[in-house]
C-alpha positions in Angstrom: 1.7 7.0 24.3 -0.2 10.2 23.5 -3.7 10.9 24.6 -6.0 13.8 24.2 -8.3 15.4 26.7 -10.8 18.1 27.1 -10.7 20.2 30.5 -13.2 20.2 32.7 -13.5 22.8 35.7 -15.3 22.7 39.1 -15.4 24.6 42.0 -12.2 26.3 40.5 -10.2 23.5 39.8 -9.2 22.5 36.1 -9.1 19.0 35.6 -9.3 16.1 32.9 -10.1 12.4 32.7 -8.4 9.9 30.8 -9.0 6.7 29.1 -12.5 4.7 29.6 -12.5 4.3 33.4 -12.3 8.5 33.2 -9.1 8.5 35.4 -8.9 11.9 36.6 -5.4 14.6 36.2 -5.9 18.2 37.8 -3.9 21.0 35.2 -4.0 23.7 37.7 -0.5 25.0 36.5 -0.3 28.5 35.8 -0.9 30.1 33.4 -3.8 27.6 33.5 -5.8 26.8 30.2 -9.7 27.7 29.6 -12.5 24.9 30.7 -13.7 23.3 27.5 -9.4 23.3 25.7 -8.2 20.2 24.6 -4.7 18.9 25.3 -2.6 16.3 24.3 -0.9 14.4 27.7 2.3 12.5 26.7 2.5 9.8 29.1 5.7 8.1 28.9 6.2 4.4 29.5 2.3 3.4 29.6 1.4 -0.3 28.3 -1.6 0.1 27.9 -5.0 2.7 28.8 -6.3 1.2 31.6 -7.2 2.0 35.2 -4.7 0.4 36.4 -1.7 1.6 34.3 -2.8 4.9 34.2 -3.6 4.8 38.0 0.6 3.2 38.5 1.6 5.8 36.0 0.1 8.9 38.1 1.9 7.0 41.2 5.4 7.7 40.0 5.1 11.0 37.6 2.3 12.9 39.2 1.7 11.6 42.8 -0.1 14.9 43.8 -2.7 14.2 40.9 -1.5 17.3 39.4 0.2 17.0 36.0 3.1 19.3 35.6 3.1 21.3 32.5 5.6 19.3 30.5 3.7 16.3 30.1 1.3 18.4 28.3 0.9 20.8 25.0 -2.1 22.5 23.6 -3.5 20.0 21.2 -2.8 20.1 17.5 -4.0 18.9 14.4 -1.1 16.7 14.0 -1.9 15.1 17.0 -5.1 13.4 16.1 -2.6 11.5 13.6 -0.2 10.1 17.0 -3.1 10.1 19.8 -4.8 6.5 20.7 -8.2 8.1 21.2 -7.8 10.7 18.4 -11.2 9.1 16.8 -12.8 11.0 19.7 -11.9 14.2 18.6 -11.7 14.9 14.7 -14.6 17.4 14.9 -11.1 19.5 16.0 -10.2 18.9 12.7 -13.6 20.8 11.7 -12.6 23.8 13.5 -9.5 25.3 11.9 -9.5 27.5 8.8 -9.0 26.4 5.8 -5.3 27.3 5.2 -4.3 25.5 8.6 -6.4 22.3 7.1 -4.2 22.5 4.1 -1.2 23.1 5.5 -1.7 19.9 8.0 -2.6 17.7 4.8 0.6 18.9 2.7 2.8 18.1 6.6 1.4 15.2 7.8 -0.1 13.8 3.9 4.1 14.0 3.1 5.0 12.7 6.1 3.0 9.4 5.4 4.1 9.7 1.8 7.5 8.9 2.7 6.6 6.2 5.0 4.6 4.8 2.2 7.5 5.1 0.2 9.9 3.8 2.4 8.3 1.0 3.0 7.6 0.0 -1.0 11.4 0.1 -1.2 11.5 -2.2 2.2 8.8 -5.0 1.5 7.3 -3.5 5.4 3.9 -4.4 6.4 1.4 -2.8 5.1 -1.2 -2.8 8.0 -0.1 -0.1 10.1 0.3 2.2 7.3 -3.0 1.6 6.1 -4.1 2.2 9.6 -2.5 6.0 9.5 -3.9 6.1 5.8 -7.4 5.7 7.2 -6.9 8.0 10.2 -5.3 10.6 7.7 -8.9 10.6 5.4 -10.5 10.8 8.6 -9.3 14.2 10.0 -9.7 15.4 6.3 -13.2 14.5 6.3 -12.9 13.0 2.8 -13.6 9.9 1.4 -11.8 6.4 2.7 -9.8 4.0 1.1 -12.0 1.6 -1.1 -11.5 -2.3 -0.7 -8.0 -3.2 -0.9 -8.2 -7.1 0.7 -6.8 -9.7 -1.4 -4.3 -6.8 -3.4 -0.6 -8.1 -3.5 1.3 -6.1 -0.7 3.0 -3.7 -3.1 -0.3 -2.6 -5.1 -1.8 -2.3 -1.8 0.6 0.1 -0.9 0.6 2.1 -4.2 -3.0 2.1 -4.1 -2.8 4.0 -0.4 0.3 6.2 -2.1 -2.5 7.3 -4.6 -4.9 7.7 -2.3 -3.2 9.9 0.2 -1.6 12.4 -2.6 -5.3 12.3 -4.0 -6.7 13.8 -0.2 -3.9 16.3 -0.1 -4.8 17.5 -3.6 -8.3 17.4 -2.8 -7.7 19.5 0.4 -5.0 21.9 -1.2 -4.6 23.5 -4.5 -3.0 21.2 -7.2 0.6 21.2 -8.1 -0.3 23.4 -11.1 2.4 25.1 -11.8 4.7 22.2 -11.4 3.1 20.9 -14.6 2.8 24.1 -16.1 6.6 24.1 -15.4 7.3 20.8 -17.1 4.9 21.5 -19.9 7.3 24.5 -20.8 10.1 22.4 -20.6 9.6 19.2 -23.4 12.9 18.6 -24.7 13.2 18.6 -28.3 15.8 16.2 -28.5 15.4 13.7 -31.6 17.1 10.3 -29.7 16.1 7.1 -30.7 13.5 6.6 -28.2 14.2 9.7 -26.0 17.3 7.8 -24.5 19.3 10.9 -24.0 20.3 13.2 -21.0 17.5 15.7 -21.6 14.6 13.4 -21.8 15.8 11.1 -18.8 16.0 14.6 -16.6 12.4 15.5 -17.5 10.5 12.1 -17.1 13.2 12.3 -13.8 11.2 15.2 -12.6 7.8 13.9 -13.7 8.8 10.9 -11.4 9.0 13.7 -8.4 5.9 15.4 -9.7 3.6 12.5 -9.1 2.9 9.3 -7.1 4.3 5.9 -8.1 0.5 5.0 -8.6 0.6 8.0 -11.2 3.3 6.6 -12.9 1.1 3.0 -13.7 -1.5 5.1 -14.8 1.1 7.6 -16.8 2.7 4.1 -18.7 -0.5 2.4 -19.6 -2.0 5.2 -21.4 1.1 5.6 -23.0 1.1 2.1 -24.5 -2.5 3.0 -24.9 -1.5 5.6 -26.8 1.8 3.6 -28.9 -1.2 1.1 -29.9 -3.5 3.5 -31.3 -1.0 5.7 -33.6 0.7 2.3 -34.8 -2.3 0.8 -35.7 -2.4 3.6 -38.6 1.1 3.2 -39.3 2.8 0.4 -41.1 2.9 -2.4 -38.7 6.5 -3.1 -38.7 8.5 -5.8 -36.7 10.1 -3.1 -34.6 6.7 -1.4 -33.7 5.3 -4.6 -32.4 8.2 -6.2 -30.8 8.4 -2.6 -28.9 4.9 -2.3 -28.1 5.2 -6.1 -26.1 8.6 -5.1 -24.8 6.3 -2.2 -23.5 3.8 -4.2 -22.0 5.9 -6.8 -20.7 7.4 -3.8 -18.3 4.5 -2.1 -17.3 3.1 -5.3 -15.7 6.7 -4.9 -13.4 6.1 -1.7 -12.2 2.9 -3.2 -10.6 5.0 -5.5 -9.0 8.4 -5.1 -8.7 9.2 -4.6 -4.6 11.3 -1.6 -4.7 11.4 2.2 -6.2 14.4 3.8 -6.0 16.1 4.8 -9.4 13.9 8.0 -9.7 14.7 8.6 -5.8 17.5 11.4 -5.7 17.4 14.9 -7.7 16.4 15.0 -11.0 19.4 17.2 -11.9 22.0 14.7 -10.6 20.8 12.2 -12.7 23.3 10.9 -15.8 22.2 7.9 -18.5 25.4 5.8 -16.9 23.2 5.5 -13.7 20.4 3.8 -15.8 21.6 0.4 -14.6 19.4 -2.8 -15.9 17.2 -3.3 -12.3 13.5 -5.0 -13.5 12.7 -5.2 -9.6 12.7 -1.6 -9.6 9.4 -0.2 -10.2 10.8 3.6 -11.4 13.6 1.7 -14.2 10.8 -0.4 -15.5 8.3 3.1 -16.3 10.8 4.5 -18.0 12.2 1.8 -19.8 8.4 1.1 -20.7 7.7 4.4 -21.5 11.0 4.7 -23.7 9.9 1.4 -25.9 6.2 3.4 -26.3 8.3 6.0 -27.7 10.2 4.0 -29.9 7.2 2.0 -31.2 5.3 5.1 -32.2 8.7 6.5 -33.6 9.0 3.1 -35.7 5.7 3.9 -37.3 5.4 7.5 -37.7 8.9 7.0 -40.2 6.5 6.0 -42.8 6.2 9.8 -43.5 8.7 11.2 -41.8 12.6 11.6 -41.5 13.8 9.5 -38.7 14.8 12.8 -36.4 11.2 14.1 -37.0 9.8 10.7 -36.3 11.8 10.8 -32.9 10.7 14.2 -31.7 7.7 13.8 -32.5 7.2 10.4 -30.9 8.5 11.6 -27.9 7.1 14.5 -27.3 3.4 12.7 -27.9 4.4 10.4 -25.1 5.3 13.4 -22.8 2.1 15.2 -23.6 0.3 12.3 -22.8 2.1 11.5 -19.6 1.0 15.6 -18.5 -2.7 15.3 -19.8 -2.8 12.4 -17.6 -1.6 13.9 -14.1 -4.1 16.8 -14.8 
């Protein structure tokens, strides 16, 4: 259990108190730190902050009332993620520059992305999480989660996934030249739907580009967009049977309990790996985003060659997937 503390001074001692009875630790250890510091004590093995367990815990690590340098460090900005009392001291978190800010929201911000994560592939409770999601807004001074009781567990957790790559964007500069990157790099491969090697590898590193959250938003307002250019294309059977084939998947990657096709590097990845999996939330965005492609392919054909009609489908689909992260 972490706590953090401010020290105090009198007479020449250097001291702090801990927890609400103000149970009292002397840091007179050389060299000693300046009256009004804070510091973060690590004390190992308490059940709980009270008088009394702090008062036993002082009894077998510090029974002079001093407390030796290594139960302590310097507090940190990290720390107000770990401490019990941190909610005491985030006007720390007003005092660094703005660079150290940043660089503690890209840190700690993808250190709680991956638990996030983790636990959307696990089915874990969300509660905790939600907890450190809070805390996380907190120290950045930024808005806090809106309402998310009554969600089902897995769109609560995207919805704090979104949230918490939302605060580190708004605390850092955007991933700009990631999407620049990718911008650069539409394939102009004319597959049937952009099934093929180059277009799996670039939605692949979209995937890594962006939240799972993202991707809901990224696969509705490309069905969005399928609906709108087939409506002024001739409304064949394909286009339509595509466009509910389309739908039917983007309601799974609300819902499905785990995410882990687009989980490893985007360059290892090989269309034989593209195994049938509708509880995975990544295989059903891109098989939803691939029948978007191939309904607005089915109606551009009307005026052009099929290869054209391909390209050109799928590289409206990508376009729309970038103007939607930006």
């Amino acid at each position: 259990m972490e706590l953090i503390a401010r020290v105090e001074g009198l007479y020449g001692v250097h001291f702090v108190r801990v927890g609400p009875s103000g149970t009292r630790f002397e840091c007179n250890v050389r060299p000693r730190l300046p009256i009004g510091a804070t510091i973060t004590i690590t004390f190992t093995g308490l059940g709980g902050v009270t008088a009394e367990s702090l008062e036993a815990w002082r009894t077998v690590h510090a029974p002079t009332g001093e407390l030796e340098r290594r139960w302590y460090r310097p507090t940190v900005l990290a720390d107000l993620m770990s401490a019990v009392n941190a909610d005491r001291f985030l006007q720390l978190a007003r005092e660094p520059s703005a660079d150290r800010l940043a660089a503690f929201a890209r840190d700690r911000g993808g250190a709680l992305l991956a638990e996030i994560r983790g636990a959307l592939d696990r089915g874990n409770a969300v509660d905790p999480l939600a907890v450190q999601a809070m805390r996380f807004a907190a120290i950045l001074g930024i808005r806090a989660l809106p309402e998310l009781s009554g969600m089902h567990p897995v769109e609560h957790l995207m919805a704090l996934e979104h949230a918490v790559v939302s605060w580190m964007r708004a605390t850092s500069e955007p991933p700009a030249d990631d999407l620049a990157a990718l911008a650069r790099s539409v394939p102009t491969d004319a597959a049937s739907a952009a099934v093929s090697l180059p277009w799996l590898q670039w939605w692949w590193q979209l995937a890594h580009s962006c939240t799972r959250g993202d991707l809901v938003l990224i696969v509705e307002a490309t069905i969005e967009l399928a609906r709108s250019e087939c409506r002024y294309g001739t409304p064949q059977e394909v286009a339509r049977a595509a466009l509910d084939e389309a739908a039917r998947l983007a309601q799974l990657v609300r819902s499905a309990p785990r995410a882990v096709m687009w989980s490893a590097t985007p360059s290892a990845i090989t269309l034989a790996e593209v195994v049938r999996d509708e509880d995975d939330a990544h295989y059903a965005a891109y098989m939803a985003l691939t029948h978007g492609a191939h309904a607005i392919a089915a109606a551009l054909r009307a005026d052009m060659d099929p290869p054209d009609a391909n390209r050109h489908a799928a590289e409206l689909c990508a376009r729309r997937a970038l103007d939607r992260l930006r």
